[in-house]
N, C-alpha and C positions, 0 to 999 in steps of 0.2 A: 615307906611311902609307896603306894598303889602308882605303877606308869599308866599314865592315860590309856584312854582304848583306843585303837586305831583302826580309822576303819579306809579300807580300800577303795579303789575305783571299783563301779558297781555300774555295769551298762544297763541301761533302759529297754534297747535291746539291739539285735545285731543282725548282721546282714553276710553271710557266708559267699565269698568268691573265691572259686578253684582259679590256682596262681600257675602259667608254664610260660613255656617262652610265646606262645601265641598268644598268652594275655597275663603282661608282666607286671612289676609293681607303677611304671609309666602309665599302664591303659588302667589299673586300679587307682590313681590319682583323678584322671580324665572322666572316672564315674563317680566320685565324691561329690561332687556338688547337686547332683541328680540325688545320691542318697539322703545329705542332707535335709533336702526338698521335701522325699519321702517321710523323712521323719526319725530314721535310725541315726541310734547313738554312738554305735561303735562298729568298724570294719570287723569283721573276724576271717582271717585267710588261712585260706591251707598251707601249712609246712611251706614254711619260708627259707628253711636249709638246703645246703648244696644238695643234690642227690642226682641219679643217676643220670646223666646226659640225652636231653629227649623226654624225661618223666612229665609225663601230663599230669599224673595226683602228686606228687612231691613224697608218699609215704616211704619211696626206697631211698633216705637220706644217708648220704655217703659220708658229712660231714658235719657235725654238728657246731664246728666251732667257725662254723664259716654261713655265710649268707648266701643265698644262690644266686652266680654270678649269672642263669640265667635267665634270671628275676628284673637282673640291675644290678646285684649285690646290695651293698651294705649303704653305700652310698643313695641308689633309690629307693630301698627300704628308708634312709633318714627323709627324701623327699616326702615320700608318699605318707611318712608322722608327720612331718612339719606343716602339711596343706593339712591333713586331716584337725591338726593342732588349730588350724586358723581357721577351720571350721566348727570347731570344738567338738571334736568325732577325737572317739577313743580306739585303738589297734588292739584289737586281741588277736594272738598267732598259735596255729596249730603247734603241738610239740610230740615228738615221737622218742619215746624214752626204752622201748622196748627191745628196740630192734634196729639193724641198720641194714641199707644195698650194700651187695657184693659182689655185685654182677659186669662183668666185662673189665675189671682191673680197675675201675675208676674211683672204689675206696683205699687209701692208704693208707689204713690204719691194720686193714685185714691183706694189702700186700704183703706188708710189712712182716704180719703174723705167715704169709704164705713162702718167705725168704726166711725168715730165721726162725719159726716154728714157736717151742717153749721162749728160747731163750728172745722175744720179741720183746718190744719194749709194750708192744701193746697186748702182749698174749693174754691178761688181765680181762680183756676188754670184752671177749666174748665166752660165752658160754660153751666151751672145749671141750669132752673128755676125751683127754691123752692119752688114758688107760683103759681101752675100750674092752671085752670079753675078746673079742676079736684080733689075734694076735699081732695079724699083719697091720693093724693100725696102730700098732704103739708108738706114740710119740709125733702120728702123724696127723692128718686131718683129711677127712674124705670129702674129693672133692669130684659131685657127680654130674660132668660139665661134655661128658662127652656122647657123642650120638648113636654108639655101635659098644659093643665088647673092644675092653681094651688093645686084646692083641689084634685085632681086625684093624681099629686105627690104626695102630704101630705098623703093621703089614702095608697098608694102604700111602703111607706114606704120609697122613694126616699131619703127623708130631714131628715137628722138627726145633734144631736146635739152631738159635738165631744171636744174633751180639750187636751190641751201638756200642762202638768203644771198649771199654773193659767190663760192660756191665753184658752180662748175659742172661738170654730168655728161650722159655720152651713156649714154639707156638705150638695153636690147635686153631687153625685160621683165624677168627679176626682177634681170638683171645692168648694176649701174651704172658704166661705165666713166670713169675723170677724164679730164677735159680737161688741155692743155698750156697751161701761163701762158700760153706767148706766142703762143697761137691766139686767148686772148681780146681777145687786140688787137681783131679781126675785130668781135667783139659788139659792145664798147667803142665803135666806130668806128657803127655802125649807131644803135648807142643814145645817140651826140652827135648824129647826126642827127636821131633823134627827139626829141631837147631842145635843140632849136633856138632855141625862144623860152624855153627858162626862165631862172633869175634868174641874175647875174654869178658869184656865190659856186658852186653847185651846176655849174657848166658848168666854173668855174678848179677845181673837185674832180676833176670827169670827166676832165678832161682832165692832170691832174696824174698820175693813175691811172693814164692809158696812157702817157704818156711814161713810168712808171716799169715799166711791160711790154715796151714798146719797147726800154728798156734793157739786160732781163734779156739775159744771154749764149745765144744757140742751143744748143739740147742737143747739136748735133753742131759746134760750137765747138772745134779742136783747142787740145788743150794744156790742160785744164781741170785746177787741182788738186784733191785732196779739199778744200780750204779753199775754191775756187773753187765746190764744189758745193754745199757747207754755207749758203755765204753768197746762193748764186742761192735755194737753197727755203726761205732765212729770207726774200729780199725778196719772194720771192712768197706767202708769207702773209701779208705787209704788206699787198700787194696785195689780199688775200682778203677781209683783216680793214675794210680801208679802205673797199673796195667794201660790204662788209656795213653797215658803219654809216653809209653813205650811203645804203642802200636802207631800212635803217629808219626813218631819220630824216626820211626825203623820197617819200612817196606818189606826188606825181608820176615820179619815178625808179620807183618799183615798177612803177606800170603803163605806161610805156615797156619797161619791160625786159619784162614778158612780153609786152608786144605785140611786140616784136622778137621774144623767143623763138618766140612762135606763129607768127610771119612766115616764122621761118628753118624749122620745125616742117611749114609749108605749100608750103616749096621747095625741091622735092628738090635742087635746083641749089645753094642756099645751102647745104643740110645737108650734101651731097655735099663741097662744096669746106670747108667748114669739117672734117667728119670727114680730109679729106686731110693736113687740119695738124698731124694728130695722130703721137705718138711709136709708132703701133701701127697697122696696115694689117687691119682687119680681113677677116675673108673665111668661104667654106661650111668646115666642119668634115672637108669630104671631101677637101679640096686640103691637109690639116696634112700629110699623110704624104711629099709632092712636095717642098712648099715650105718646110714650117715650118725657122725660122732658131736657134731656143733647143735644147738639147738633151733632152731628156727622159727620166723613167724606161721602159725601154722604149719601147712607140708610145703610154706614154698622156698625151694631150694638157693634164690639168691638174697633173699632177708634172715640176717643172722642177730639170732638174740644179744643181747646185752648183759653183762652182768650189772646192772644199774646198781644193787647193793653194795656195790665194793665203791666205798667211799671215794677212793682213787678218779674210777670211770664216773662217778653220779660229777665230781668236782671238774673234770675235763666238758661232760657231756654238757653242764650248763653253763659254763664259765660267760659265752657269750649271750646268751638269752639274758644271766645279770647285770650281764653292761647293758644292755640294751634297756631293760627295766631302772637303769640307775639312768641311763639318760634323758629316759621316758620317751624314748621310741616307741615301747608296749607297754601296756596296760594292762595285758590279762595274759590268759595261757589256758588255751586245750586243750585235754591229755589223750591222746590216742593209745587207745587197746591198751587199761592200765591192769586189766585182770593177767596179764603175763609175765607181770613183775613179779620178786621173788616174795618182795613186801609191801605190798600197795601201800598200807596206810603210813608203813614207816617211810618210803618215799614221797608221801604226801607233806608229813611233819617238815622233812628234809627242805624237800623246795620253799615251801611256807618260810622257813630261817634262814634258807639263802636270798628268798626274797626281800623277807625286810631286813637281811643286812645290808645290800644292796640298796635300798628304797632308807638307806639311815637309821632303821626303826630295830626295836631289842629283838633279836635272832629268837630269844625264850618266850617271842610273842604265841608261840602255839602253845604253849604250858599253860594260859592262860584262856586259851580257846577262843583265842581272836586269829584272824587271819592278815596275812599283809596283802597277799596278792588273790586279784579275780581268777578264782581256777574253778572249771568244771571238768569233768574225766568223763571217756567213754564208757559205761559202763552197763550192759544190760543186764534188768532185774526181770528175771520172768515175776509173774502176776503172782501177789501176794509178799515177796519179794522185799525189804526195807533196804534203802542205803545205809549201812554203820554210820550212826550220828556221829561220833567221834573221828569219823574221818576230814582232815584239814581241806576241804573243799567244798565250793557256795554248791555242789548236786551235781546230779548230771548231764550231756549234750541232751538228752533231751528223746531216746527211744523209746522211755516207759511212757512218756506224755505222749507219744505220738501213736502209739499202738492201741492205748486208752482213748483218746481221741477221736483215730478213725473207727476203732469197733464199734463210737456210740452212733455212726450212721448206719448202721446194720440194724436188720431189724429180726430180734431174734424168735419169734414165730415164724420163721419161712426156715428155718436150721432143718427137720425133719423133711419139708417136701425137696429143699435145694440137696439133703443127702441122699435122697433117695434118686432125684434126676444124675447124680454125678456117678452114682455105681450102675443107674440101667445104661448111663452112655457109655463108660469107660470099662464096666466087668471090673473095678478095684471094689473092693471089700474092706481091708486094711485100715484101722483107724491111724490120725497123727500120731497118736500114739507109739502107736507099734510100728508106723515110718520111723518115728525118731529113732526107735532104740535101733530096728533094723541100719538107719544111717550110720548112728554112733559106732554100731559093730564094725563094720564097713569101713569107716575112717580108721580104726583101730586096727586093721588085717591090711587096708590097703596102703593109705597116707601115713598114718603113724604107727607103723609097728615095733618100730626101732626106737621109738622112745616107751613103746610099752614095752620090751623086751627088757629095758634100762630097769625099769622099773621093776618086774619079777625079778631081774636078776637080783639089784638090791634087796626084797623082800625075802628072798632065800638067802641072802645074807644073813639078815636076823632071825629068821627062823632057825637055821644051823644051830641058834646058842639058846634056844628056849627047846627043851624038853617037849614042851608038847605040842609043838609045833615044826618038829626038824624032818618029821615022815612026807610032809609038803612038797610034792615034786614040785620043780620049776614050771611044768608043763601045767598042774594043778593053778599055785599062784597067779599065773599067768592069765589063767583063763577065768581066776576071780576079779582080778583088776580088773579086767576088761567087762565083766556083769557089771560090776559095779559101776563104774565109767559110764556104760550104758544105761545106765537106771538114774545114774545122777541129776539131783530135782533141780539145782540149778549151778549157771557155770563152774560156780570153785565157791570156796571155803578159804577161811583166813588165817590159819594157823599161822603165829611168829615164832623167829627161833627160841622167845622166852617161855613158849607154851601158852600165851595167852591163843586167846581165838577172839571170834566175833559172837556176840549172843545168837544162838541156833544155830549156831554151826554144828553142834554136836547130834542134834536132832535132826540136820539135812544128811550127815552120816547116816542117822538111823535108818532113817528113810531109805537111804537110798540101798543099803546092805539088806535091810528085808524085804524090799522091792528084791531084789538080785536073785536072794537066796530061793524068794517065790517062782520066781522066774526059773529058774535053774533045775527045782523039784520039778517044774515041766518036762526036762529035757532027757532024751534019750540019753544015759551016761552017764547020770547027774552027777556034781561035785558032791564030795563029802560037805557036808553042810556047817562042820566046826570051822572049815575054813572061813568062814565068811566070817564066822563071828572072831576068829584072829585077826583079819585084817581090820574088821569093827575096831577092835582093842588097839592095833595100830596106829589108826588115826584120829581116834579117840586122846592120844595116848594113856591110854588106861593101864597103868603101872603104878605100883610104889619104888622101883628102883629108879635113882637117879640119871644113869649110865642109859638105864633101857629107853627111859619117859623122851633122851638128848638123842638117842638111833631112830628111834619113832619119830620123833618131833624132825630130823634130817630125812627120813623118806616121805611124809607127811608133806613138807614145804614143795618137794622135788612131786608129789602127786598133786596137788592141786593146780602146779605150773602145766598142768595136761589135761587137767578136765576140761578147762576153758577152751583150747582151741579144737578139742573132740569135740563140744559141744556145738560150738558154732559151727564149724563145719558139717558134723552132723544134721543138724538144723537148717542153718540158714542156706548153706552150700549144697545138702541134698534132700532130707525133709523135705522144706521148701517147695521143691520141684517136682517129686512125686507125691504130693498128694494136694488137688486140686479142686476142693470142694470149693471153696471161693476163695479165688487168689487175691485177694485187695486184702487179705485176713496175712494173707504171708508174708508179715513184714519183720525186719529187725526187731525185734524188743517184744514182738506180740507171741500168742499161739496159737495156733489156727485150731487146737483142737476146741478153743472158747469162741462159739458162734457171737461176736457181737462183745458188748462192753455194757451191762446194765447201767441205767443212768445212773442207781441210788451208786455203784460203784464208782461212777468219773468223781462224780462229787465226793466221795470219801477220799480217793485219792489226789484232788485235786484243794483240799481242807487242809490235807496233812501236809499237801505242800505248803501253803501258805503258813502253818504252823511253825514247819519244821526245816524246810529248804526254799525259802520265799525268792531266792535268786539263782535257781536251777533253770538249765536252759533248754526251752520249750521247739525241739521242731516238729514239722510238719514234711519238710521233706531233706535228704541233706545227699552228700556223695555217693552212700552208700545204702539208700533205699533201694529196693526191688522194684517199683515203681512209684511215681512220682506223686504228689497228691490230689492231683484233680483225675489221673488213672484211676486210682482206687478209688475217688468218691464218686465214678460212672460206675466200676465194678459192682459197687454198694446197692444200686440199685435195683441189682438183680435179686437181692433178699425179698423188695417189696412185692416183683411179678413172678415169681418162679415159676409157675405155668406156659405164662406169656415165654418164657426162655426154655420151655421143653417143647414148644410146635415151633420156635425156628428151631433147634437142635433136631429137631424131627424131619422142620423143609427143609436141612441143610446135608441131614444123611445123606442122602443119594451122588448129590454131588462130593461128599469125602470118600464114599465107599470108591467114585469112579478115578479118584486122584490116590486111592493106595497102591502102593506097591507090592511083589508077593516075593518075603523073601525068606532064606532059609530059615528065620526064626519067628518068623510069624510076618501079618501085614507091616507094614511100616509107612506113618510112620503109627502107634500105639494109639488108643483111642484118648490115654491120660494127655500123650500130648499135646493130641487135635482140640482137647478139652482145655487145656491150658492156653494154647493159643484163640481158642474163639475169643475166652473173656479180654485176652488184651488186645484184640484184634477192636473188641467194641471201645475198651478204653479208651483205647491210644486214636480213637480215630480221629483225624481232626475236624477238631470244631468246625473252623473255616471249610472244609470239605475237600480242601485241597490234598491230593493223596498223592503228588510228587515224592521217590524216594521212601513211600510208606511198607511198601514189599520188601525193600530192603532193611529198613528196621527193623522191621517185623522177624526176619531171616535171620536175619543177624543174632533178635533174642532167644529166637525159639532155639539156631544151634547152642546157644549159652545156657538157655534151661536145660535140655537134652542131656549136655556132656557134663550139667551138675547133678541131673537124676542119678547119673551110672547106670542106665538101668540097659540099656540097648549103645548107647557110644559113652563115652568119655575122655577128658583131656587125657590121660595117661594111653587111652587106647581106641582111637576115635574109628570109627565106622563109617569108612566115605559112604559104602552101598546106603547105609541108614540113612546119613546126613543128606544125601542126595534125594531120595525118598520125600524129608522132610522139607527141607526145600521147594520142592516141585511141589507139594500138599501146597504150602502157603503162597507162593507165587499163581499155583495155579485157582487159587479159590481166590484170590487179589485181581486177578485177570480175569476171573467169570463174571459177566454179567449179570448172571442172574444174583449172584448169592451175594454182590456187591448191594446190588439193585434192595435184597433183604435186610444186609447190613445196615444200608444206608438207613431204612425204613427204620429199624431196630434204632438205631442211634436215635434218630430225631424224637421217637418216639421217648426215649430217656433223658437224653441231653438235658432239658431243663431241668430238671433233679438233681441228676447229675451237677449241673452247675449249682444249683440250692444246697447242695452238700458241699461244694468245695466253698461256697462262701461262708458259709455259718460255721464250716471248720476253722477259716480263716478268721474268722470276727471272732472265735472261741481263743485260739491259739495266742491272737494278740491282744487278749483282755484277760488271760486267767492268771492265778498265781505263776509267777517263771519272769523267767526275760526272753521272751518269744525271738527267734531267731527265722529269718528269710531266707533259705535259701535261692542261689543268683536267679532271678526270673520268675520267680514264684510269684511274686504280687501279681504277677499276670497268669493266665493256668499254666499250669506244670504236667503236661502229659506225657512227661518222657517215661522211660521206661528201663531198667538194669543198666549200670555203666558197661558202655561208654556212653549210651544213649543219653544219658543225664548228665552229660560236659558239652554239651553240643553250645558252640556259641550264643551269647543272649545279646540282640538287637537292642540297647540301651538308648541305642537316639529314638528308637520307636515307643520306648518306654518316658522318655523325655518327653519326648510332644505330647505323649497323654496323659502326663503330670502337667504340664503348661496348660493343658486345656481345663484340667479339672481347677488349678488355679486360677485360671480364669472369669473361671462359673459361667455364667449363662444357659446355654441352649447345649452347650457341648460337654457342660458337666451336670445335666439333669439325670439326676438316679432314672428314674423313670424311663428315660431314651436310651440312660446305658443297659438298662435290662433288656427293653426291647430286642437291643444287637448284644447282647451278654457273651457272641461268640467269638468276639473281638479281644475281649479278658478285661476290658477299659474297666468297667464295672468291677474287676474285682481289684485293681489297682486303687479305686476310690475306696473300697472295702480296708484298704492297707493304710493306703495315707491318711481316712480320717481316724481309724484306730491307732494309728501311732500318734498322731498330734494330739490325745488323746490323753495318751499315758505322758506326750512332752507336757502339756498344760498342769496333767495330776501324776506328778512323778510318786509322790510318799505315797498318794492312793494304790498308784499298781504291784510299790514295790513293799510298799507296810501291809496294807489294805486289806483287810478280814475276808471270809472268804462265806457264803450264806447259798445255798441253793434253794432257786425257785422251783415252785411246782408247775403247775398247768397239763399236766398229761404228760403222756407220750409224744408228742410230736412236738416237746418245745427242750431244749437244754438253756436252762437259761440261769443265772446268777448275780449274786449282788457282792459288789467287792464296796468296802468303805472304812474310809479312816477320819478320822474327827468329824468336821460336819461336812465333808466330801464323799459323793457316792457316786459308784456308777451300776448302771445295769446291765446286762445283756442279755437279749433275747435271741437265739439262736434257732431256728426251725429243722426238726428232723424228718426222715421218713414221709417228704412231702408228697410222694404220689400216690402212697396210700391215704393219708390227708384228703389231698385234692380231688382223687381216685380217677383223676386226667381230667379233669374236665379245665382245667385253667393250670396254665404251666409253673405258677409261682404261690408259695404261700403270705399271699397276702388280703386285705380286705374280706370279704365278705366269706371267704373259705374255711375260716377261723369257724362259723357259726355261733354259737351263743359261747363257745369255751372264754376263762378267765384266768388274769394272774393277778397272783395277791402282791400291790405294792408298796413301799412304804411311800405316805404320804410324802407331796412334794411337788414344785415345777422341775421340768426336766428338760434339755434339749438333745434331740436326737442327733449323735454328729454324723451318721449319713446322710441325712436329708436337711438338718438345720430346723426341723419342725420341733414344734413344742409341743407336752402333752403336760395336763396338771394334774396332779394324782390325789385325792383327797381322803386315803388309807382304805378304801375298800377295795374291793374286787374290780379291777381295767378288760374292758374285753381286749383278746387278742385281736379283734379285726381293728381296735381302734389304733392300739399299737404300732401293729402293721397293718395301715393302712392301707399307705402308697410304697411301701417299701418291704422286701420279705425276710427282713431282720433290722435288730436293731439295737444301738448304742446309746442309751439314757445316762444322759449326765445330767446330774443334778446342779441347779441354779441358788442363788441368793444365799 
């Protein structure tokens, strides 16, 4: 007999607030009932786990089996479900499976691992090698936390060795590192010397203490069980505890022991050789990228991977999220950065059967291709891109929809003049292209060299045992991985350890090997070209031998754990930055080398949503955009004037030439910069006009883009003369009159497009196939711009009052008035709230609901979603000031001219305006449409 299907909580849609101590689950209770109002169905928060002390985004999670007590803990997390519960709002909570903080001592799972190395209880837990090429790291862990060359610290006096009782620590100022039990042999040994003459009893203590350290097993002890590990870091708290209450008891023991301490404290020799005994090789912060042996998020040195696959850690890592889903505290779960996993989809399955066993329902519900729990994963698809159907999740947060989205307000006729203004300002040449690959190289030599090194090394492991491939220098290998890395079409490939893969993954190999190889016949030197088609076969695994298809298939899983974060960081982290054609295009999930987003494409991939991921989650703008959404729908507009934007680029020369600096490596600060920062300088500018604190934003971004270009400073090696340079450019063009006096001009001259494009995004985003998601403040414009800039507190009683007012209706919720002052954002709050009460009235329409694209030209996106005899329309207007061609600031009424849409017969009521329109199956002029209003949401009556 067939078990029922089951189907999950399924949000309408949701509402993203970043959680820290300055705004905890307390002050996310206190805005629920405001949400409610608005019209969202379910909270969705950032990483609700413990993490590092002070963490403003929660991603550096220390603790996964704990609630962050600086949240509230577990206790106001139950508050803030239980109000949400009594408003009938559903919690979905971020989840971080990849990776944990490890920074400043305050995880203890990778203390743990830092005191007893292998033999940890938790050594399991992260991604180690023990057994690095690198000799002086056997058995140990690099840990690259310090400021200088190691012996310089040690000389300097940085490193000392400290004690609370019988527990002993090595500082390096505010960070305390544990010692290894059985290094305190060593002390133990020193400090029976110096109690040479004391009494019988206190000497048969000392020394019973260290026979019982002597005894413990070597962390690198082969064969240790998990019982074996439990029972070593129970006797060495024996050890802790015994020692303590020896040293209390016994004054003479105290000040033996810190005169030892001080002794070893005063030679470098003793502290040297004692620091050597330890499970952790400390070292400069500058050699992690070479040598470091753990894996990491990205290159950053205090997020340390996970081995999520080992059944062990996946069972510890969500123990608590399934009590939380079996009490129905949560309702859903967001997966962050799941392309780092060793096996996405099979940790998909996993969660899915820990969900509904938890939730009471049959674990073997995925065998079935039903799901128990609401999960979306982070996941970006470059363009063209499919998500694996068969993976156990409702899609993704939501970058593919947002990068399609904003392209479709670009307007792709203006691509040739806006490339041609951006190389006579800047002298770049360079397409995205070949920024990318240049980045990818880059991240490869600079940030991750030590995992590409990993990786040729292992590749010349198999080569050694194939004939015709043993001539393969390492040096050779090495520098194929990295072509290939570089050419990679998109982040990683899905290989399992059974051999399957994902459909086309063997053909994004292809790609990307004969991309490489092409590449490479460019180059002075070139590789033997059979290489490439070895590592082809590699990852292919293209064998008939059993043995070989399982060593392929083990380097294979361990290479695609690194295209992903080459690739992002390549991209997003420096792409991105250097190359500056039109920045509103450089977002998460998009690719600036595709000017714009054709429409007949939104609508194909907005079909197949509906087809195929009907409850993938739609944003617009989220934590980790590059700028916010009403930034890039001001940027957008420069597609429609590009001329108008090469004579200010022209008045505004003289004044940059007079703010560069001349310095040894040219002007500073770069003309890509200056180019960078105009467009967000017109972005970001605000509305209201008020430019309090706007210089310093702006400074703030531009040294953030600079040090992600690499190209003149950077985080690993920052450039004060540069940075200073840069600075003064933007400060001092903020501070000129004149060029302000330009800007201003320029803004207002945009502004209302600019706003016609953040609203029709908006009215698109929460009407299309998805469960459309808000990020905090977004109903109202979002002009922020790169974090931290986009955590900046959101005034919610101001958003309150003008939810009360729109409630209200009258004279203070007239579309019409709110356009008038549209710089207020009111307007596009009403934009929000009647689109969500919208999809609350016609839930199966937005979330069943077919999916049909209208015509009417170029300057309309517009769509029909409908399910049984319910329908809605949307009319969305693009590309208005070409439209209007400035003569009236909004597309509505009579601007339209004679153009039409075809619509299905009907009465309809507009829910921004309340107006009725009757449609009798032919052709509706757009001006009647939009009327009085310059978009619009047709729902169907009777």
């Amino acid at each position: 007999m067939t078990a029922p299907a089951f189907t999950p909580h399924l949000p309408g849609s949701t509402y993203r607030l970043q959680l820290h101590a300055g705004f905890d689950f307390a002050a996310a209770r206190r805005v629920l009932p405001y949400l409610k109002r608005l019209g969202i169905t379910d909270l969705y928060l950032s990483p609700i786990w413990t993490s590092t002390p002070g963490s403003t985004h929660g991603y550096d999670v220390t603790d996964h089996a704990q609630v962050n007590p600086e949240l509230g803990g577990l206790a106001g997390l139950r508050r803030l479900s239980a109000r949400a519960r009594e408003l009938g709002l559903g919690l979905i909570a971020d989840f971080v499976p990849n990776h944990m903080g490890i920074q400043g001592g305050h995880n203890p799972y990778w203390e743990d691992v830092l005191r007893h190395g292998q033999a940890s209880r938790y050594a399991h837990f992260f991604d180690i090698s023990w057994h690095p090429l690198k000799r002086a790291l056997e058995g140990k862990v690099l840990l690259p936390v310090l400021g200088d060359q190691y012996g310089r610290v040690l000389e300097r006096g940085e490193l000392t060795l400290t004690h609370e009782g019988g527990e002993f620590w090595l500082r390096y100022w505010e960070r305390r590192l544990p010692l290894s039990p059985r290094s305190v042999a060593l002390l133990l040994a020193d400090l029976q010397a110096a109690l040479r003459g004391a009494d019988t009893e206190t000497l048969g203590e000392l020394a019973s203490i260290r026979r019982s350290v002597d005894h413990l097993p070597r962390s690198t002890e082969p064969g240790l069980s998990d019982e074996d590990r439990v029972i070593r870091a129970q006797e060495a708290q024996v050890v802790t505890r015994r020692l303590g209450a020896l040293l209390a008891g016994n004054a003479a023991v105290r000040r033996a022991l810190d005169e030892t301490v001080a002794a070893i404290n005063a030679d470098h020799a003793r502290l040297d050789r004692l620091i050597g005994e330890q499970n952790y090789r400390l070292a400069f912060w500058k050699v992690a990228a070479e040598e470091i042996n753990y894996r990491r998020f990205f290159d950053i040195n205090d997020l340390a991977a996970l081995r999520m696959e080992d059944p062990r850690v996946f069972a510890w890592a969500h123990a608590t999220l399934f009590e939380l889903l079996r009490e129905g505290v949560l309702q859903g779960v967001r997966l962050d950065h799941t392309d780092g996993l060793y096996d996405p989809a099979g940790y998909f399955r996993a969660l899915q059967a820990g969900a509904a066993h938890a939730l009471g329902q049959d674990p073997l519900i995925t065998t079935r291709g039903e799901k128990a729990l609401y999960v979306v994963a982070e996941k970006i698809l470059e363009p063209g891109e499919a998500l694996p159907r068969n993976w156990a999740v409702h899609g993704t947060t939501g970058y593919d929809f947002l990068a399609q989205l904003s392209g479709a307000f670009v307007d792709p006729a203006a691509e040739e003049d806006l490339s041609a203004i951006y190389r006579r300002f800047t002298g770049e040449r360079a397409s995205y292209g070949e920024q990318l690959y240049r980045g990818k190289q880059l991240i490869q030599r600079l940030s991750l060299p030590g995992e590409v090194n990993v990786l040729a090394e292992h590749l010349e492991r198999l080569s050694e045992a194939d004939l015709r491939a043993r001539d393969f220098t390492l040096s050779t290998l090495r520098q194929a991985i990295r072509e290939v890395i570089a050419t990679f079409p998109v982040y990683r490939t899905y290989l399992r350890e059974t051999g399957e893969r994902e459909a086309g993954d063997d053909a994004k190999i292809d790609h990307a090997v004969r991309d490489a190889a092409a590449h490479n016949r460019r180059e002075v030197g070139a590789l033997d070209p059979s290489v490439f088609e070895y590592l082809r076969a590699v990852l292919t695994l293209d064998t008939d031998d059993e043995a070989t298809r399982a060593a392929y298939a083990e380097f294979t899983l361990k290479f695609q754990q690194l295209t992903g974060p080459v690739t992002a960081k390549g991209a997003e982290d420096t792409a991105f930055y250097r190359y500056g054609r039109l920045v509103s295009l450089n977002e998460v999930g998009g690719d600036p080398a595709l000017f714009g987003t054709p429409l007949a494409t939104f609508h194909a991939e907005a079909g197949a949503r509906a087809r195929h991921w009907p409850h993938a989650m739609l944003g617009g703008s989220t934590h980790d955009t590059k700028r916010g959404e009403d930034t890039r729908a001001r940027i957008h507009v420069l597609s429609e004037l590009p001329q108008t934007w090469a004579a200010y680029l022209s008045r505004w020369s003289p004044l940059i030439r007079g703010l560069e600096t001349e310095l040894e490596l040219g002007p500073a600060p770069t003309r890509l910069d200056t180019y960078v920062f105009l467009q967000n300088a017109l972005g970001a500018y605000p509305l209201g006009g008020n430019l309090e604190g706007f210089a310093e934003r702006l400074s703030a971004y531009m040294l953030k883009a600079a040090r992600e270009a690499k190209l003149r400073t950077s985080w690993a090696a920052p450039d004060a003369d540069y940075e200073a340079a840069l600075d003064r450019l933007v400060r001092g063009l903020l501070g000129s009159d004149d060029f302000l006096a330009s800007l201003r001009e320029l803004h207002e001259r945009i502004s209302p497009y600019g706003a016609q494009n953040g609203l029709s995004a908006t009215l698109v985003r929460l009407t299309a196939p998805g469960v459309p998601d808000t990020y905090q403040g977004s109903e109202g414009w979002n002009q922020s711009l790169v974090d931290p800039d986009n955590r900046r507190p959101v005034d919610y009683a101001a958003l309150a009052r003008t939810l009360g007012r729109l409630e209200r209706g009258g004279v203070g919720a007239d579309p019409a008035r709110l356009l008038a002052r549209y710089d207020t954002g009111d307007v596009k709050v009403l934009v929000t709230r009647a689109a969500l009460r919208a999809r609350a009235e016609h839930p199966a329409m937005f979330r069943q609901g077919s999916y049909a694209a209208l015509g009417g030209g170029r300057h309309v996106l517009g769509f029909v979603r409908e399910h049984g005899r319910a329908r809605a329309i949307t009319v969305a207007p693009r590309l208005t000031l070409s439209l209007t061609r400035e003569r009236t600031p909004w597309a509505q009424g009579t601007v339209w001219g004679n153009r039409q849409l075809t619509l299905p017969a009907g009465t309809y009521r507009n829910a921004l305006t309340g107006e009725r329109l009757r449609v009798r199956g032919d052709k509706t002029p757009l001006a009647k449409i939009l009327e009085d209003f310059p978009l619009a949401l047709l729902l169907s009556e009777g």
